[in-house]
C-alpha positions as a printed Julia matrix, in Angstrom:
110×3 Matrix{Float64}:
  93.42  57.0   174.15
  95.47  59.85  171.51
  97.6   57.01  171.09
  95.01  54.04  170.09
  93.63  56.58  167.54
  97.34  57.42  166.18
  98.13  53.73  165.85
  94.56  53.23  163.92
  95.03  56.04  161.33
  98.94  55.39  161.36
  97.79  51.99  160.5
  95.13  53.34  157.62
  98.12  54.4   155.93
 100.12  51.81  156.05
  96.88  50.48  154.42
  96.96  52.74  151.73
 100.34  52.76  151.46
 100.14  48.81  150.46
  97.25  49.75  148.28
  99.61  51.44  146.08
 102.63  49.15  146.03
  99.51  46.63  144.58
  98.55  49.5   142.22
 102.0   49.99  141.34
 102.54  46.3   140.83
  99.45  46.16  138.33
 101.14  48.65  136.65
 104.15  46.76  135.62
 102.51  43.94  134.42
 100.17  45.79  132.18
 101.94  48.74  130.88
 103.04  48.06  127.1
 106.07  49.54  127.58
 109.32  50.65  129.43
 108.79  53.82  129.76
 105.06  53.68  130.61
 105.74  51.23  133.08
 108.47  53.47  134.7
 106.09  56.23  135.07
 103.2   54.02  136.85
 105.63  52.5   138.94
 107.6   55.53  140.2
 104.66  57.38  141.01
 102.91  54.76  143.02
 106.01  53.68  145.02
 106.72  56.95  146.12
 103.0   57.36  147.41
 103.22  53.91  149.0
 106.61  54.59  150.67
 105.59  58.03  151.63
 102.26  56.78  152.91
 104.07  53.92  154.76
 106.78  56.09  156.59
 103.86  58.7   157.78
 101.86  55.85  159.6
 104.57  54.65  161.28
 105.5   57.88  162.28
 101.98  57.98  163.31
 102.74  54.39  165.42
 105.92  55.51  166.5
 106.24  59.33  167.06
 109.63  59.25  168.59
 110.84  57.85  165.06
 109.11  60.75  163.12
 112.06  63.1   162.25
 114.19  60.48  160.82
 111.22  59.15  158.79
 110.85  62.77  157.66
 114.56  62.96  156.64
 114.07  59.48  154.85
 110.73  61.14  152.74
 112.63  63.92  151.75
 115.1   62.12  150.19
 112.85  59.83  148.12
 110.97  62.49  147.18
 114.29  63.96  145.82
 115.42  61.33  144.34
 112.92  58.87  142.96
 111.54  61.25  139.92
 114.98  61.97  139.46
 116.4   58.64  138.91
 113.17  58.06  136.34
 114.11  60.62  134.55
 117.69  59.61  134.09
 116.81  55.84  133.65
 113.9   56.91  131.01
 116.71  59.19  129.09
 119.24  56.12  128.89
 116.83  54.02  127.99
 115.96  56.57  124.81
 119.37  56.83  124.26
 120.21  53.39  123.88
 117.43  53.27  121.56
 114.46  51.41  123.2
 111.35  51.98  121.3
 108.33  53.57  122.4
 105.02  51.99  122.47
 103.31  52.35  118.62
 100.56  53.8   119.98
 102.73  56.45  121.73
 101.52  59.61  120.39
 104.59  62.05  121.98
 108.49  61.85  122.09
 109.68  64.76  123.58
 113.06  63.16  123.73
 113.41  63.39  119.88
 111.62  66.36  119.2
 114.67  67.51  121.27
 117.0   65.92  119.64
 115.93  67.3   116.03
C-alpha cells in the first residue's frame, strides 16, 4: 500500500519535473537573448532534474542515496557553469538585449 502511494507521488514529480524541462524549453525559444535564455534555462533544468531524481527515488528507494549524490552535484555545478558560460560570453563581446536595462559585467569592468 506505502509503496503504491510512493510510486504515485514519485510519479507526480516526475510530472512536474517534465513540466519544467517544457517550461525551460519555452524559454529558449522566446528569450531575446543569450544570456536571458541561459538564465531561464538553467533554472528550470535544475528544477526538472532535481524534481525527476526525487520521484524516482520515491519509485525506487533503494536507488535514493546515489540520486542524492547525483542532486548535489548539479546543484553545485549547474549555476556555476552559467555563470562562467554567461562571463565568456561577455567577454567575447556578445551583446545584451537593447532593452537590457543592467550590465553588471561592465559596471565591473569600468
Amino acid at each position: 500500500m506505502i509503496e503504491q502511494i510512493l510510486d504515485y507521488v514519485g510519479m507526480i514529480f516526475v510530472f512536474i519535473g517534465s513540466l519544467f524541462f517544457l517550461f525551460g524549453t519555452i524559454g529558449l525559444v522566446r528569450m531575446p537573448d543569450l544570456y536571458n535564455r541561459m538564465q531561464a534555462s538553467t533554472k528550470t533544468t535544475t528544477l526538472g532534474v532535481l524534481s525527476f531524481l526525487f520521484g524516482i527515488g520515491l519509485m525506487q528507494l533503494q536507488w535514493m542515496i546515489k540520486l542524492l549524490v547525483i542532486a548535489l552535484f548539479i546543484v553545485l555545478t549547474a549555476p556555476v557553469g552559467a555563470s562562467a558560460l554567461a562571463r565568456a560570453s561577455h567577454n567575447a563581446g556578445i551583446k545584451l538585449w537593447e532593452k537590457s536595462v543592467v550590465d553588471k559585467y561592465e559596471e565591473r569592468k569600468k
